[in-house]
Structure formats: C-alpha cells, structure tokens
N, C-alpha and C positions, 0 to 999 in steps of 0.2 A: 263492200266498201262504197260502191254508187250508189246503194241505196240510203246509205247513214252521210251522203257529200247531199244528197237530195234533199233529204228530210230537216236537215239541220242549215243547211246552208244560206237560207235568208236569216233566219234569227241571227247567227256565226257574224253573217255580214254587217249589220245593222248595229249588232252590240260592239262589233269590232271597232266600228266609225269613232263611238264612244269609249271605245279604251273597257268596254266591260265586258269581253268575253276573257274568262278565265284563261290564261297567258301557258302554252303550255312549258314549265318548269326546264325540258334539256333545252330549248330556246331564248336563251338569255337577251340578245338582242330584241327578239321582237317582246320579249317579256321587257324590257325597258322602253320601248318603243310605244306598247299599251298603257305602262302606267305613267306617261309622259299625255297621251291621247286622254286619258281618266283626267290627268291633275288639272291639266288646259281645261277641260268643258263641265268639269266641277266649280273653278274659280272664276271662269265666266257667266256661269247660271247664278253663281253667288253672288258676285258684285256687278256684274250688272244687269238682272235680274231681277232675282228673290229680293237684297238688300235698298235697292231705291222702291221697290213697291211697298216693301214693310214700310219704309220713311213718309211714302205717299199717305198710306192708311192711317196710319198718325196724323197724318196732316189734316185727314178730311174726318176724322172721327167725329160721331156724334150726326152726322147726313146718314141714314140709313141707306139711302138708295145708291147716294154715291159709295158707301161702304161695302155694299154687296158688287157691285160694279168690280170694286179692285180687289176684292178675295176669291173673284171670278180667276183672277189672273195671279194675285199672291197665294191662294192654297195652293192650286199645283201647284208651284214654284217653289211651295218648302215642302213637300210632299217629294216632291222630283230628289232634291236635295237627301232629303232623309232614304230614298227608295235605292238612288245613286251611291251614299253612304252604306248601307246595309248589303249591297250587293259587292263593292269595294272590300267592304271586312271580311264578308263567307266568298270569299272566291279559294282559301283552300279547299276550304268544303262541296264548292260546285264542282272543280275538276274530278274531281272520284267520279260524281254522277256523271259528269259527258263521257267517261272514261267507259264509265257501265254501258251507255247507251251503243257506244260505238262497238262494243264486244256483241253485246244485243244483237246488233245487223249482221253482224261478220261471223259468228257462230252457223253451223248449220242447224235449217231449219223448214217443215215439208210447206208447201206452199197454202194453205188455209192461215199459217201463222204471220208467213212474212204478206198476205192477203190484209191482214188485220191490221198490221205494221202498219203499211201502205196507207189502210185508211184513217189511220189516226194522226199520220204525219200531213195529209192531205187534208185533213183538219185544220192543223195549227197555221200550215202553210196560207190558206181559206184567210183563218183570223189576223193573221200577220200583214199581208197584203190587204184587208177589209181597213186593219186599224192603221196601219202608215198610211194608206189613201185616204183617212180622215183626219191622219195629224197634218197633213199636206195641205188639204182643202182646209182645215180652221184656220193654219200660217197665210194662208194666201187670199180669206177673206180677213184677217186678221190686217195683214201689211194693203190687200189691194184696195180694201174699200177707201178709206184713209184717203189715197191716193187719185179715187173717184170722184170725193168730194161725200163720201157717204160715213156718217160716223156710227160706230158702234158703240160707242160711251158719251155720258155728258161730258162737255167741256166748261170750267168755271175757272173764276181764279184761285179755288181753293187747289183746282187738279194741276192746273197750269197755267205758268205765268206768261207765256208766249206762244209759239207754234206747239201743239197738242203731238206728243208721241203717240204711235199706235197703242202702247200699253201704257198703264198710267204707272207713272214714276217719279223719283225727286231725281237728281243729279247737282252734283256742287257745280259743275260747272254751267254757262248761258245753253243752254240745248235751242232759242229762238233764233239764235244767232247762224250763218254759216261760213263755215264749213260744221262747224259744231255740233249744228242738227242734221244732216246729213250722216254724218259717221254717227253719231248719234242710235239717227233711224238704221243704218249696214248693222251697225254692233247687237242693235235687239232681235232684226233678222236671224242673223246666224248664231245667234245666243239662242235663240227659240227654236231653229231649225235641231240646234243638240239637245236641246231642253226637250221637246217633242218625238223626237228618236227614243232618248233613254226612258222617258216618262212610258212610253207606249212597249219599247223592247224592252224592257223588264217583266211585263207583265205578260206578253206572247212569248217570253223564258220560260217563266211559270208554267202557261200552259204546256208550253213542248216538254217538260221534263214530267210532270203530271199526267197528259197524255198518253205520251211515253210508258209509264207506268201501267196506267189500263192496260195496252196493251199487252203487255206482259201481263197483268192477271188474266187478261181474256182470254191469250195462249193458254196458261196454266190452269183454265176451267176447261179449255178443249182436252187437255190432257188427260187431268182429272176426269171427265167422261169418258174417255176411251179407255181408259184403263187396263180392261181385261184383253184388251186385243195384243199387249205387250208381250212378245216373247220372253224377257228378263222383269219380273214381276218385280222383285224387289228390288233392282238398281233401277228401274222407271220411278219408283216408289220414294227411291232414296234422292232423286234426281229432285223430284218435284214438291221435298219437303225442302231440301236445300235452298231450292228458288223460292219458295215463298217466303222463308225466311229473311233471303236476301231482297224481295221486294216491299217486307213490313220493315228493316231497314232503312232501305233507299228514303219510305215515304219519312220514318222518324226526321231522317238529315235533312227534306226538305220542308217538312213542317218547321222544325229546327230553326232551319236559314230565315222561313218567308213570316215566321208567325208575329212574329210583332212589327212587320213591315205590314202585313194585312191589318192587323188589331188598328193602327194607327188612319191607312185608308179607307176602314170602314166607319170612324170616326169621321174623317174628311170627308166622307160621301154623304154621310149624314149631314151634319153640318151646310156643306154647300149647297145638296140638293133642298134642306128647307128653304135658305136665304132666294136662291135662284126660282124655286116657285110660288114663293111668296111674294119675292117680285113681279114675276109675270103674273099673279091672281089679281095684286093690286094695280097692276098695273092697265088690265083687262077690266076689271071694275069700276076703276075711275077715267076709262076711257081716253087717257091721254099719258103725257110726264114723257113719254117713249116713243122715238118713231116707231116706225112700223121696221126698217130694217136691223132695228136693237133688240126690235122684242124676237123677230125670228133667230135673231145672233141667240138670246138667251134662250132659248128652244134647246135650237142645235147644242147648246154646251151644255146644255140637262142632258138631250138623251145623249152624247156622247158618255160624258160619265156614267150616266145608266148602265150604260151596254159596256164599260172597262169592271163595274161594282159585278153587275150579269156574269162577263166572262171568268171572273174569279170564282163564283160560287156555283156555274155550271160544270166547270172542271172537277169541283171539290165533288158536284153529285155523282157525275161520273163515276168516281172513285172509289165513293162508300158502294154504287148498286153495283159495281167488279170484284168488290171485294167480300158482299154478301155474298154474289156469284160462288165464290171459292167455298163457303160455308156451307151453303148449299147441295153444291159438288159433290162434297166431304160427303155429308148425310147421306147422301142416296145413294153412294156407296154400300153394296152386299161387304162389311167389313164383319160382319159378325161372323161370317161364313170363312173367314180368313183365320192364320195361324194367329195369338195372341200377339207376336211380333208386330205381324203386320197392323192387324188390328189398333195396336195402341200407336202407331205409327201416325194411320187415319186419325184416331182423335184428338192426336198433338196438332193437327191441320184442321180440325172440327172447333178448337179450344181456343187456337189463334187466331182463327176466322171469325169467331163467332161475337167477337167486337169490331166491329168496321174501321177501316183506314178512315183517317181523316185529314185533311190541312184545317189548320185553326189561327183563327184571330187572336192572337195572346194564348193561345193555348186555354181559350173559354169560350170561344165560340165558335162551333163547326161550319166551314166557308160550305153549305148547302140553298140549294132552291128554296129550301124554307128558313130562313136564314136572310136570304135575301128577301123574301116577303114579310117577314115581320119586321124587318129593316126598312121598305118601302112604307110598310102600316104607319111603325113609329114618326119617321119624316114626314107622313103625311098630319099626324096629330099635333105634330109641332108646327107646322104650315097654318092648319085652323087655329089652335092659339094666339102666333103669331098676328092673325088675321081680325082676331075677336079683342087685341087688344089694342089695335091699329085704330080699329074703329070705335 
C-alpha cells in the first residue's frame, strides 16, 4: 500500500485541487465536495478565461500577428476546457483503472517486478514534477513580467482600451479602472493557476495510467521468460493468459476515454505550433515587430507544447515496443514441445499479441514517436507555406 500512496500520490494531489480525481463512490461527502471543486474551476476557466479571449480574437481579427498572439493563450484555454470536459464524463470509467492499479501494488509480487514498478512510477513522478515546474515558471513570467514593466504581447487599442491585462481579453466591465483592474488581474491569476494544473495533470494522468501499464506487460514478459522454472505449469500458464487479457482491456478503456481528447490536441498542436513558428521565422527575418523578451516568451511556449505533443506519443511508444515484447515472448516459447492444451494456450497469447496495443488519436492515428515526426514534418510544411505567401 506505500508503494501505490508513492507512486500515485502527486498526480491524486494535483487533480484533487481541480476536483478531477475520480471521487471514490462509498465516499459521498468528499464525492460532493470534488464535483463542487470541478464545477468552480470549470466555470472560472470558462468565463473568465476562455470566454473574454474568444471575444478578444474577434476583436482583433484580420492582424495576423496580433491573432497569433491571442490563440497563444485562447487555444489552451478551450483545449483546457474540452480536456476538463472529457475527463469529468469518463471519470466512471477511470475509477476501475485506479482500482486496478492499487490491486497491482498490493498483490504479491518477487522483487525484479515491484523493481520495474518502481521505475516507471519514478518516471511519471520525474514528468509531473518537470511539467508543474513549467506551468509555474510560464504563470509567473506570465503575471511577473507585466509587473516589471516588461511586456510579452503587443499593446494597441484594438487589444486594449486602458491598462493592458497580462492576458489579452475583452470584459463588459472598465478593467482600466480600480479597483476593477486589480481583481481583474487576482481573477486571471488564480484562474490560470487551475487552468495550468488541470491542463498539465491530465496529461501526467495519462501518462501514470499508461505507464502503469508497461509495467505490467514488462512483469508479464519476465514471466513469460521464465516460464519453465514454474513448478504448477499450467496455473502459471492460466495465470499469465488471464493478465494479459486483463491488460488489452485496461488499454481498450483507456484509448476509450483519451482517444478523441488526443485526436482533438493533436489538431491544436498543429495548428499553434505553425502560427507560433511562423511568427518567430518572421519575425527573425524582418528583424524587428517583437522585442526581444516576446520572442523568447514565444520560444518557451513552442517548446513547451512540444515537449506536452512529446510526452503523449513517447508513452504511446512505450506501449506498442511492451506489448511486441509479449509477442515475442510468446514465440520463443519451446510450445511445440508442450501438450496441445498448452500449446494452443501459447498461441491465444501469440495471436493477441501479435497486433500492438496502442492509444490513438480518434482511433486513426497511433500516438507513436513516428507519429510525432510526421506531425513535426507536416507543421513544418505549413510554416514554409505560410512563409512563401507572406512574402
């Protein structure tokens, strides 16, 4: 049980803040208590947020540069929204899998397995703590430079009719005014500080429950290996066809959950990542338009999303070269040399191995390293386009 309070315990914490860790069910109080925490930093990311940036981008349409500016800050924001949505609806379907996970730890198991464990929680734990240290550091040049006197976006009268919010936005009421501006600028803080939590712990969910996964297929190739060293041949047999079936399962429910919450941010990655380097190309080419601490702000928020598009499709590789693993195994198995039982045992585990686990985009595109490279390719051909028609 300390090892599954270890492993789990910053994601648990993080999405809890947000109201999105699955509520466990004989807990009614705190199951009202989360989706009271959910409902608050949903309808605060919505209106005041996502909803005065959309109003902004209308405002300024037709400025390209001002346009890319504010879908710097309006795509996450309805991304966040949608990502928030999607985990809100499949939350009966995540508790099974936390359920699964915590049996995972607490089961008995020899120490090479709970070895593996160890390393793949220490993993996500690695990405969790890397990615909330960066939603931290962008909130805090986000709100501090502002405050310096150092701006990270233009300021016009199309953006702003008075003193300039750190993010650009409309609002019905005077924000130039105070106290107005002042709660103003508190509201988008702590509007962003949850927008920036849930945006980042959804996706270090992801990876813990995926992870996760490997691990248990990585156990179940050690297994498979060893095989002949079992004393009870066929309840080992019977043991390790049951789990793999239970972990092509698990991944079903979570392709299931995540697949068109991916399909949708691989869209948004694309998307932003042209705009955002198109900007910086031309903006490096014509040698001006941008200070100098805007263009590094637009740096940092390329490879940030980089490295969120990265960690989705490095998980998904994982997962397919664990799950060859199992296939593998299979094969090189002496089953021919076994009773026909057993043997066709082996090739029910040869047969469902022998197509790779995947998480998918829509269920059309496998979230893999290559995947992400022709994904990098495309963005980059829409960038020169973009470039070739500028000029």
């Amino acid at each position: 049980m300390t090892d599954f309070e270890w492993a789990v315990s910053l994601n648990r914490f993080i999405l809890r803040i947000v109201g999105l860790w699955p509520p466990d069910n004989c807990d009614t109080r705190e199951a009202v208590k989360s989706k009271i925490r959910l409902l608050y930093n949903f309808m605060t990311m919505l209106f005041i947020l996502t909803i005065p940036t959309i109003i902004s981008l209308i405002r300024i349409w037709g400025d390209m540069t001002l346009m890319i500016e504010n879908m710097q800050y309006s795509l996450p924001f309805i991304s966040t929204i949608f990502k928030v949505s999607i985990i809100w609806y499949k939350q009966a379907d995540l508790l099974p899998l936390i359920n699964m996970m915590e049996r995972d730890w607490m089961k008995p198991k020899i120490k090479e397995e709970r070895d593996v464990m160890l390393s793949r929680a220490r993993i996500i734990r690695a990405i969790t703590i890397c990615g909330m240290s960066g939603a931290i550091f962008a909130i805090i040049i986000i709100f501090g430079f502002p405050c310096l006197g150092l701006r990270l976006r233009q300021v016009t009268n199309l953006t702003d009719s008075g003193k300039p919010l750190p993010i650009p936005s409309y609002y019905l009421h005077n924000v130039s005014k105070s106290p107005q501006f002042e709660l103003s600028f508190l509201a988008q803080v702590f509007t962003m500080t949850a927008c920036g939590c849930s945006y980042t712990a959804i996706d270090q969910f992801l990876g813990l429950l995926v992870l996760h996964i490997c691990g248990q297929l990585e156990n179940l190739h050690l297994r498979l290996s060893r095989m002949e060293k079992y004393s009870n041949f066929n309840a080992a047999l019977e043991y390790n066809v049951q789990d793999h079936v239970r972990i092509i399962r698990s991944v079903e429910i979570i392709d299931h959950t995540f697949n068109w919450m991916l399909l949708i941010l691989m869209l948004y990655f694309g998307v932003l990542f042209c705009l955002q380097a198109f900007l910086i190309v031309q903006v490096v080419n014509e040698k001006g338009q941008l200070s100098l601490t805007q263009l590094i702000w637009y740096v940092t928020a390329t490879v940030y999303v980089l490295m969120h598009m990265c960690i989705y499709c490095a998980v998904g590789e994982i997962l397919v070269i664990q799950s060859e693993k199992i296939h593998q195994a299979a094969y090189e198995f002496s089953w021919y040399n076994k009773e026909p039982k057993v043997a066709k045992s082996l090739m029910l585990i040869m047969l469902r191995a022998s197509k790779p686990l995947y998480i998918t985009a829509g269920k059309i595109f496998p979230m893999t390293m290559s995947t992400f490279c022709n994904l990098l390719k495309t963005s980059a051909g829409y960038v020169s386009v973009l470039l070739t028609k500028q000029g």
